[in-house]
C-alpha positions in Angstrom: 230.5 159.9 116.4 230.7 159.1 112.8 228.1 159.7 110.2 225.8 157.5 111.1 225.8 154.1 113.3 225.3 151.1 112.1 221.9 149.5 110.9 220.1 146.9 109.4 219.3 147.7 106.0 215.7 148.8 105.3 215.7 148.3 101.6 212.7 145.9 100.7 214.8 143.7 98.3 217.7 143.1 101.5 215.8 143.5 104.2 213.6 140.8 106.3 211.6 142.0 109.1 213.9 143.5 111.7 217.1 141.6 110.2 219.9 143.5 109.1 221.1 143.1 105.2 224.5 142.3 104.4 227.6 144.6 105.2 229.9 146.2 103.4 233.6 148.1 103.4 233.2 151.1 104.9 235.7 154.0 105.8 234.0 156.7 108.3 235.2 160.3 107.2 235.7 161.0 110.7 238.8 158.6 110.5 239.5 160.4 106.9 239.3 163.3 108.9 241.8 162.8 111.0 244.4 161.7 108.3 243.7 164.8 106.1 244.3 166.9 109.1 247.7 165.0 109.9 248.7 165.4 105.9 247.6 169.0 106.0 247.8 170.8 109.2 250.0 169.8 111.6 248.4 171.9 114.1 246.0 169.3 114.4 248.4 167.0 116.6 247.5 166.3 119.4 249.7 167.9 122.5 252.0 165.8 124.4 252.1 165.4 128.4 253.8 169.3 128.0 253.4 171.2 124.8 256.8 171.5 122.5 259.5 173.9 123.7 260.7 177.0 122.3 263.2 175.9 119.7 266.5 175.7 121.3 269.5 177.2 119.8 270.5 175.8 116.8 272.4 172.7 118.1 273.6 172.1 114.5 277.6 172.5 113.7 278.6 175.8 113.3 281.8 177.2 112.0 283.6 177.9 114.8 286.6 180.8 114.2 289.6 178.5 114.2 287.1 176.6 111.4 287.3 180.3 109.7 290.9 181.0 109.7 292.4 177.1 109.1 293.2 176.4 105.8 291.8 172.9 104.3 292.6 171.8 101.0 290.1 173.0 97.9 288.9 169.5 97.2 287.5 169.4 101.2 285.9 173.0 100.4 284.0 171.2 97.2 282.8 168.3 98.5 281.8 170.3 101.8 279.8 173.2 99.7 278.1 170.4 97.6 277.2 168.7 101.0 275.1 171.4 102.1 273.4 172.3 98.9 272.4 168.9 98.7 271.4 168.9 102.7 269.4 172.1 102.0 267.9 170.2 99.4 266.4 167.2 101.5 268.9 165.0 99.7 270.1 163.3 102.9 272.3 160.4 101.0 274.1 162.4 98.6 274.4 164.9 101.3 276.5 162.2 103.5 278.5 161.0 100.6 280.0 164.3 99.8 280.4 165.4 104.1 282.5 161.7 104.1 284.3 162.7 101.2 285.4 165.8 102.4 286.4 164.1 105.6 288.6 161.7 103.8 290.4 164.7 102.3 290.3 166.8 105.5 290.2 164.5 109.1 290.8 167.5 111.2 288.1 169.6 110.4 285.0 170.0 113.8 282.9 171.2 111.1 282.7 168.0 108.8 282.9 165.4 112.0 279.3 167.6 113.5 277.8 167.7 110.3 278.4 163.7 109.6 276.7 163.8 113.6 273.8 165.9 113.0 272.8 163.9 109.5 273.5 160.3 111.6 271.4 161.8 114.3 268.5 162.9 112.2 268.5 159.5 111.0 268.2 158.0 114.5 271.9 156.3 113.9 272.9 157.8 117.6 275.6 155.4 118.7 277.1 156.4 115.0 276.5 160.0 115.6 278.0 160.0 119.0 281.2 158.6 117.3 281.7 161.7 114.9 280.7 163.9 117.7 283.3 162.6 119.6 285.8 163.4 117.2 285.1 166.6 116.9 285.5 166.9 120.6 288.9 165.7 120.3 289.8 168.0 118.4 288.1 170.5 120.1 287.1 169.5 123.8 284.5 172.7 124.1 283.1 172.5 120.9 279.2 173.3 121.9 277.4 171.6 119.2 279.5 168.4 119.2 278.6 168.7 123.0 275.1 168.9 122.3 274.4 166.0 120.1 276.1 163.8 122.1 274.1 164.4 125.0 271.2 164.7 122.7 272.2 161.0 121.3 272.6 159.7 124.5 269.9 160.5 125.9 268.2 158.9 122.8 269.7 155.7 123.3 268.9 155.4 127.0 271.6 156.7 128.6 270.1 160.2 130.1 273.2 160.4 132.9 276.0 160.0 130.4 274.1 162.7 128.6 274.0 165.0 131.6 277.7 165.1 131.9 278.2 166.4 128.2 275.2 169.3 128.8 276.8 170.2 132.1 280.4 170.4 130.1 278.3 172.6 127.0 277.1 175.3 130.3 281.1 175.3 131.4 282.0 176.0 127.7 279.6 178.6 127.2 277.7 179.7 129.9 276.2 182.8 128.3 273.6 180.7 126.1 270.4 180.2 128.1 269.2 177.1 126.0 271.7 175.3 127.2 270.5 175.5 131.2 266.8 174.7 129.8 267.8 172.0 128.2 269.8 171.1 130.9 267.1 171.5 133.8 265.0 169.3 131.7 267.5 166.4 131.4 267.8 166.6 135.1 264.1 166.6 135.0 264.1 163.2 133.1 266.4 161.9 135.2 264.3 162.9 139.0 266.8 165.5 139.4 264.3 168.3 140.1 266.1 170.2 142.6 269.2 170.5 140.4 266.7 171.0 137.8 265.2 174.1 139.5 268.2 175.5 140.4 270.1 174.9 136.7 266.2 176.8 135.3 267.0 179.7 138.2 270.4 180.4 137.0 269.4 181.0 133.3 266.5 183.7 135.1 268.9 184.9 136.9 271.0 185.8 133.5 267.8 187.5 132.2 264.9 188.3 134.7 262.1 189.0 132.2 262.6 185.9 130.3 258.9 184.2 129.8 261.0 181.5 128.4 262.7 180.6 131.6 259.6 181.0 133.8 258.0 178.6 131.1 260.8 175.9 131.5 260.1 176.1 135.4 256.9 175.5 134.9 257.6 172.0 133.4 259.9 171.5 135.7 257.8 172.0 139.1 255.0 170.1 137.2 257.1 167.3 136.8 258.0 167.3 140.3 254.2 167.3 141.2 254.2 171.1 142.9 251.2 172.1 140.8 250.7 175.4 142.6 254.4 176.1 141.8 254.2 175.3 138.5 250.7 177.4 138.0 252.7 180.2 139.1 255.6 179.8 136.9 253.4 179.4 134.0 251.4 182.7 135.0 254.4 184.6 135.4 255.4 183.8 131.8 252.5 184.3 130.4 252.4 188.1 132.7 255.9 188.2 130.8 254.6 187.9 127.2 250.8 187.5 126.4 251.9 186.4 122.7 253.9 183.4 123.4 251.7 180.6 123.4 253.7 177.9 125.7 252.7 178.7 129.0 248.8 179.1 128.0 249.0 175.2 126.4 250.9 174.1 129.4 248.9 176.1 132.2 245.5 174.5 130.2 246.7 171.6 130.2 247.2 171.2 133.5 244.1 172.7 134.6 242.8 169.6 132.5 244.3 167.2 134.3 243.3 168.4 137.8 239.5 168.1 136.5 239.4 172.3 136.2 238.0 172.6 132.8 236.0 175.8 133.2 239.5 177.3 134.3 240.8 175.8 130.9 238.0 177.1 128.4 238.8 180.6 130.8 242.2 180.4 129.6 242.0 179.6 127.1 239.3 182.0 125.7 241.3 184.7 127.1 244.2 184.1 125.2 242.0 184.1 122.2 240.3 187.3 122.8 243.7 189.1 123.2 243.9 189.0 119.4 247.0 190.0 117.4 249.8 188.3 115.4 250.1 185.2 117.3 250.3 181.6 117.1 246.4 180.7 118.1 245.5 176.6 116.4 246.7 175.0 119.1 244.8 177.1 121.5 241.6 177.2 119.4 242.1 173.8 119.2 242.1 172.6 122.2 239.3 174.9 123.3 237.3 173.0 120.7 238.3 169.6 122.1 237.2 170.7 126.0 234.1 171.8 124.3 233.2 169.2 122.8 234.2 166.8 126.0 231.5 168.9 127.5 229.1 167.8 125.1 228.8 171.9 124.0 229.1 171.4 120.1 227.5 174.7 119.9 230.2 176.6 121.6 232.9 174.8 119.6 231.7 175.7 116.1 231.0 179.5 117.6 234.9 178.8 118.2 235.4 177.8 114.7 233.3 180.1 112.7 234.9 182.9 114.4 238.6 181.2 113.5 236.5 181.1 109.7 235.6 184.2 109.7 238.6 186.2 110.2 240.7 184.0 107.5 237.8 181.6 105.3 241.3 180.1 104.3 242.0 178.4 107.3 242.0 174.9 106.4 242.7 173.3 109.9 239.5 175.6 111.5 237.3 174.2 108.2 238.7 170.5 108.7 237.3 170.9 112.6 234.2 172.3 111.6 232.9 169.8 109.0 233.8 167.2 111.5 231.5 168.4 113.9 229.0 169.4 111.5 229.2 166.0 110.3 228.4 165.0 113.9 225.5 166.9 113.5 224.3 165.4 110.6 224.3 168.8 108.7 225.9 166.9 105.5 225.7 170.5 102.9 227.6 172.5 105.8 230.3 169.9 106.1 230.6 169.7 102.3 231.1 173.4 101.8 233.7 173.2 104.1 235.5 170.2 103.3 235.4 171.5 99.1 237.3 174.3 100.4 240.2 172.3 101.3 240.2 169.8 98.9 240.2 172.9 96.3 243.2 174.2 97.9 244.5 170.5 97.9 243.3 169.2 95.0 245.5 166.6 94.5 245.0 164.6 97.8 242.9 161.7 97.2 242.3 160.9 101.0 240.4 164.7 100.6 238.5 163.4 97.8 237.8 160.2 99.7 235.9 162.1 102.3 234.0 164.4 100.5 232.7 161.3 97.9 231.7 159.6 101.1 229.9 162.8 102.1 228.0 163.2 98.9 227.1 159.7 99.3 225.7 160.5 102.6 223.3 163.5 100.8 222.3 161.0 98.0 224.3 162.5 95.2 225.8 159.4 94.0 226.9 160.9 90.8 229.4 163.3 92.2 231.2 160.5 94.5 231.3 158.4 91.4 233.2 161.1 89.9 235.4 161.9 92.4 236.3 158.3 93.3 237.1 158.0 89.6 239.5 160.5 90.3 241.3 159.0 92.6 241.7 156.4 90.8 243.2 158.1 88.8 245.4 160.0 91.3 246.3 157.0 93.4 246.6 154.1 90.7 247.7 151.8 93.6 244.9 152.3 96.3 242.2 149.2 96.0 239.5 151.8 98.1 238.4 153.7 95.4 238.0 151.1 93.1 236.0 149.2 95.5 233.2 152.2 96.1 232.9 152.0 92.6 232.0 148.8 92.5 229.6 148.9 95.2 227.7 151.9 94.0 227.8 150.4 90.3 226.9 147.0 91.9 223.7 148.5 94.1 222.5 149.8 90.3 222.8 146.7 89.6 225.3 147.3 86.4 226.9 143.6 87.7 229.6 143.5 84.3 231.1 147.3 85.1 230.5 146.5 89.1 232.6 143.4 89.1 235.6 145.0 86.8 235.9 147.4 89.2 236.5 144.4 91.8 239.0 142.8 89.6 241.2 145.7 89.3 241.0 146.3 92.7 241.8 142.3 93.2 245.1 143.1 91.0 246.4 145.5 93.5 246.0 143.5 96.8 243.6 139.9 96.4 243.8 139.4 99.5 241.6 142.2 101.1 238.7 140.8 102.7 237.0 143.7 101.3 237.5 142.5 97.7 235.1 139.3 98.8 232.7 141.5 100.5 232.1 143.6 98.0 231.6 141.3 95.4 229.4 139.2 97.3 227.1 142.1 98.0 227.7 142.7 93.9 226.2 139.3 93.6 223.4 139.8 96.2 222.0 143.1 94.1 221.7 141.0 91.1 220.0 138.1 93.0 223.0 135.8 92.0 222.7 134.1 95.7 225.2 131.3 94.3 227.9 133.5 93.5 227.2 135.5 96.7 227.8 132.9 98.4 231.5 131.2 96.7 232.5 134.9 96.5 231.6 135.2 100.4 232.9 131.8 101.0 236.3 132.0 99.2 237.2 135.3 101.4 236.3 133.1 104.4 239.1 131.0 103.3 241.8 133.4 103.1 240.2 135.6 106.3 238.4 132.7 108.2 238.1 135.2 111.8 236.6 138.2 110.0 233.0 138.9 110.8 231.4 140.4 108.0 232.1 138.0 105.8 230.8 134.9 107.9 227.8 137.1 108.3 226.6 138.6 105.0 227.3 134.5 104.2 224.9 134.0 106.7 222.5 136.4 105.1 222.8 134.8 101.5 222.2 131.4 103.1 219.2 132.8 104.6 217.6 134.0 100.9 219.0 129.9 99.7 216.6 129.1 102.5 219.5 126.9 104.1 218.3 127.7 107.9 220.7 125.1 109.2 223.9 127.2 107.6 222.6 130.5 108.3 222.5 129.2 111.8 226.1 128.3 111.7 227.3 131.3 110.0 225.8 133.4 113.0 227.2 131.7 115.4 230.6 131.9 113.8 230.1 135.6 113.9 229.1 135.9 117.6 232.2 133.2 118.4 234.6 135.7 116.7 232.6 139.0 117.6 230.3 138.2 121.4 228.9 141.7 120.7 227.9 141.7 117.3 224.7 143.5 117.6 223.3 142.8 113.5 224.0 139.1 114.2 222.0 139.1 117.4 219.2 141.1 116.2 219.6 138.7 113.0 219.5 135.0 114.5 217.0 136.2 116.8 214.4 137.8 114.5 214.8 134.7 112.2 214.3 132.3 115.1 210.7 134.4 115.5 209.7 135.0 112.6 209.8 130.8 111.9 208.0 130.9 115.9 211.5 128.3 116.7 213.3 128.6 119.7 211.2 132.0 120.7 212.3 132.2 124.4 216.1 132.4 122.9 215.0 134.8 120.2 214.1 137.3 122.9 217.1 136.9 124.3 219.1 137.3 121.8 217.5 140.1 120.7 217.5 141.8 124.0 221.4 141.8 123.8 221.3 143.3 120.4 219.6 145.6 121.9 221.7 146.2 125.1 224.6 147.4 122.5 222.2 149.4 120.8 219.3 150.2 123.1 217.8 153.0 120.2 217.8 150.7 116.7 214.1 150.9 115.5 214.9 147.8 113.6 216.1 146.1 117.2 213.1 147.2 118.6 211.2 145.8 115.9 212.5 142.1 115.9 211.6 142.2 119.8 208.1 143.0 119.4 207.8 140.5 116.9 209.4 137.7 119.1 206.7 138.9 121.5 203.5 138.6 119.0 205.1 135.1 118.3 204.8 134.0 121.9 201.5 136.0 122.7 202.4 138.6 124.6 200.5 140.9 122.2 200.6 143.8 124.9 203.9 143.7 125.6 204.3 143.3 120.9 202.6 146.3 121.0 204.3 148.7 123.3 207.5 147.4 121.7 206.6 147.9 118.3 204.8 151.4 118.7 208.0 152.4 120.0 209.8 150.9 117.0 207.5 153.7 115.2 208.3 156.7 116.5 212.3 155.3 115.9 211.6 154.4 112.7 207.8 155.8 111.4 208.6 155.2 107.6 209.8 152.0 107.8 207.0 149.2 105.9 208.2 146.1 107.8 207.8 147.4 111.4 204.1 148.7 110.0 203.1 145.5 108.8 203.9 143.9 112.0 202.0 146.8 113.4 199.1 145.9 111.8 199.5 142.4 112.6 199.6 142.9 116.3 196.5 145.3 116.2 194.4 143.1 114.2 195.2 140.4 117.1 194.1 143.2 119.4 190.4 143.3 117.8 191.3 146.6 116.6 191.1 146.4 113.0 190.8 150.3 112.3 194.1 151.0 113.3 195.6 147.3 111.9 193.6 148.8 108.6 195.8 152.4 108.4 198.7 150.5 109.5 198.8 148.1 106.6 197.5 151.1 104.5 201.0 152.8 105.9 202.6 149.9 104.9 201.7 149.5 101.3 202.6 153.1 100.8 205.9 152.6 101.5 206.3 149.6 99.8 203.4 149.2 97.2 205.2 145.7 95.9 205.0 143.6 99.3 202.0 141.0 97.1 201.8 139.5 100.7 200.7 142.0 102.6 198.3 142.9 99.7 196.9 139.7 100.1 196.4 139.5 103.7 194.6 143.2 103.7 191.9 141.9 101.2 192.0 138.8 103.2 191.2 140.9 106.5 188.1 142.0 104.9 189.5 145.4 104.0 188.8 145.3 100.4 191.2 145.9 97.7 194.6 146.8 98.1 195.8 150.5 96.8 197.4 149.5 93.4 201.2 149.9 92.6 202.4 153.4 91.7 204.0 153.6 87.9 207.5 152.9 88.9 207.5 151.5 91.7 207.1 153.2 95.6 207.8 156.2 95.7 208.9 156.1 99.6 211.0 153.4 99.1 214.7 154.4 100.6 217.6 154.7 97.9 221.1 153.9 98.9 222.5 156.0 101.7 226.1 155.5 103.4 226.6 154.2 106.7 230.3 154.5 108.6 231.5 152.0 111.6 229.4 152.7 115.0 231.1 155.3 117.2 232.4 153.8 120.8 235.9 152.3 118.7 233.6 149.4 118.0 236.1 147.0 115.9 233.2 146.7 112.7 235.0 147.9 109.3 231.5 147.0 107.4 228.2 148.6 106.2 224.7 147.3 105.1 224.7 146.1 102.0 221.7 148.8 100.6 223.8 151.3 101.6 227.4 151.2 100.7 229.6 154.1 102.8 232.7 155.5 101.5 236.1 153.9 102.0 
């Protein structure tokens, strides 16, 4: 779920009847989420088809004793001690140029030929790396290392039964090292070897009986094969080995996931949990969390989490979670406190800011995200996103000049982002400059002619230019690109009633708007409308007393209330609906005049300043389900 779903904008200056205003950029901080986690916390990575493996032993080149007792000439020893400092370093290139240089001085040295390997390797050069491995070998035919990054390149490159040969030749040269029989069994794993791959796993058990490390290996092994009962009992008999390692839980769990047994999962789960101590518990928390919330048991995943909070309020990954759920939950404050607490301890990382400004524009406090997203303007000079939000919240204040320089400098980094367009056209549709809306909106057509949101807020302009024929167009364009575009649906097909045209198509479209989103008060709305307009008042008003209790503060869908009752010779109740109404939005003249017209008497005068009750600018993010809409209404622009 993201922050909130998609809606047509209730602001009285955007919004007509039941039709949605225009849409802006929008970034939901669930997605945020998700790349602050991957920046911060790898933890938060999601487990593959078996969980990583113990690390093997190191299969980097290692100085082996006729290395230690050879003599190479002093200028190999420099360029070879330089090498590694700058390989410890991270300084890959320099870290190559000296390794070559030493080998031009010293050709025969297994040393220099693996660590030319490794670095090619790491740089997913294989068929390069197998070539200096190779020398090395011929040099030294049972040189381990050279041994395993052949196989390891090989295997890389396609070639898993070439690689086999070198692993099996690594067991011959050294068959005391138990990595190299896991990593072994699970090459003859890849390959459909399984019973070779068993019986490679057995002999490293064999070596050492009360390895949970071997047990664990087969484990993957007999769940590769399909023998889930064997492999359950591997994976128990590791984890009777050595509580603490944290393999055979992921990989047991795991399982149990995919043979439908999640109760057995959150069991396992919790247990290994519960045990306590020094040990390695994210990726179990984790994916506890994730099962719970599959089961649609929030609660129990945030008991998970404040625990994980409460024994260490510094773990960022456990906050991350939480204010995602929380978020979920639409308990905005609890996700803030969270999500400060890591951007504190990163305060640097703009995507962190990003989220939390879009939060704060979720609770209203528009100030603070304008800060913030003046920081990370600051901190990320080349990112357009920032510079945009600024423009939309400057542009909803209706500060046009300051709005539209924001724009521009975000048009100087990247012009053609169909987001630069959209947001100066909703810039333009603040300050009532429906021209410019529309050649701003128009000119991002050009450049983006399949996206959406701009052929609909175009729509919407054309709409307040009174051109019915183009709005017309511009909807359809939408619903040729996007079939399921729910605002344009609801849109054409509350204008379509509201002018009583085409009123057997209006219902129809709105009745697929509302089969996408069967709970939108403003939906609802736009159907009991189109139902008034065809006089089926009973039918209006079952649909637009439901529209209430969706939406009981909204003035349009109480004006239509009020309509419908006063068609139903109950004028009390049109009276206190209109009454409703005019609260909400004490400036609607039209309404005033049809309440004094109704025989109601004067109208309640305007409030100093305006309604009180009228909405301000809230964020919206893209509707959950992976719906393809990058786009919020244009009262309430969401954070990027």
């Amino acid at each position: 779920m993201t922050m909130r779903q998609l809606q047509r904008a209730d602001d009285h200056t955007n919004r007509i009847g039941g039709k949605p205003g225009p849409f802006l950029p929008s970034c939901s901080p669930c997605v945020l989420f998700l790349a602050c986690v991957a920046l911060i916390v790898s933890g938060c990575a999601a487990l593959s088809r078996h969980p990583a493996a113990p690390a093997p032993a190191d299969t980097a080149a290692h100085v082996m004793p006729e290395e230690s007792i050879r003599t190479a000439p002093a200028e190999a020893y420099q360029h070879a001690l330089v090498a590694m400092i700058a390989e410890r370093n991270g300084d890959t290139k320099h870290a190559m140029e000296e390794y070559l240089a030493a080998l031009a001085v010293d050709e025969q040295s297994v040393f220099l030929h693996t660590h030319v390997a490794e670095l090619l390797l790491r740089q997913g050069q294989l068929q390069e790396a197998v070539t200096y491995a190779k020398r090395a070998l011929s040099i030294n035919p049972n040189h381990v290392p050279s041994l395993l990054l052949i196989s390891s390149a090989l295997a890389g490159i396609g070639r898993p039964e070439e690689a086999v040969g070198y692993l099996e030749a690594a067991v011959r040269a050294d068959p005391g090292r138990l990595d190299l029989y896991y990593n072994l069994g699970l090459l003859y794993t890849n390959v459909k070897q399984f019973d070779r791959a068993r019986a490679t796993i057995r002999r490293a058990i064999e070596r050492d009986p009360e390895s949970p490390v071997g047990f664990y290996y087969l484990g993957r092994v007999e769940s590769e094969a399909g023998d889930d009962r064997a492999a359950i009992k591997a994976y128990e008999t590791a984890r009777t080995l050595d509580i603490d390692f944290v393999h055979p839980t992921l990989a047991l769990g795991e399982l149990y996931e995919q043979r439908g047994q999640a109760d057995k999962a959150i069991a396992l789960y919790q247990s290994y949990l519960d045990q306590g101590g020094e040990r390695q518990t994210a990726e179990v928390r984790n994916r506890l969390v994730q099962l719970h919330l599959r089961q649609k048991a929030p609660d129990k995943a945030l008991a998970v989490l404040d625990a994980a909070v409460q024994e260490d309020p510094q773990d960022l990954e456990a906050r991350l979670r939480r204010g995602l759920i929380l978020i979920d939950l639409h308990e905005y404050d609890k996700a803030i406190q969270d999500i400060t607490v890591v951007s504190n301890a990163h305060p640097n990382d703009h995507r962190l800011l990003g989220y939390l400004a879009a939060l704060y524009e979720e609770t209203k406090n528009f100030d603070r995200a304008m800060v913030l997203y003046e920081r990370m303007t600051t901190l990320a000079p080349d990112n357009p996103e920032p510079l945009l939000r600024l423009g939309a919240l400057y542009g909803h204040r209706k500060e046009t000049a300051r709005a539209l320089s924001y724009v521009d400098r975000a048009a100087r980094i990247d012009n053609q982002l169909a987001d630069v367009y959209l947001v100066k056209g909703y810039i333009y549709i603040e300050s009532e400059q429906y021209e410019a809306a529309a050649k701003a909106l128009d000119a991002g057509i050009a450049v983006h002619p399949e996206h959406a949101d701009l052929h609909f807020n175009l729509g919407t302009v054309y709409d307040k230019l009174n051109r019915f024929d183009d709005l017309v167009t511009q909807m359809a364009a939408v619903l040729k690109i996007d079939p399921k575009h729910a605002n344009a649906l609801n849109y054409l097909g509350y204008t379509y009633a509201d002018r009583g045209v085409r009123l057997d198509e209006a219902v129809d479209l709105i009745k697929r708007a509302l089969s996408i989103k069967p709970d939108e008060g403003a939906f609802v709305d736009s159907l009991g409308w189109a139902y008034y307009k065809l006089g089926r008042t009973g039918e209006a008003l079952k649909e637009l007393q439901r529209a209430i209790q969706l939406m009981p503060d909204d003035a349009v869908i109480q004006e239509h209330l009020g309509e419908v009752y006063l068609k139903s010779q109950r004028p009390d109740e049109a009276k206190a609906a209109w009454l409703k109404s005019l609260s909400l939005d004490p400036t609607n003249q039209k309404l005033r005049s049809r309440f004094e017209a109704a025989g109601f008497g004067a109208a309640p005068e305007s409030p100093p300043g305006g309604a009180a009750g009228t909405p301000d600018m809230k964020p919206k993010t893209p509707a959950a389900n992976g719906q393809k809409e990058t786009a919020v209404s244009a009262q309430s622009p969401s954070g990027i």
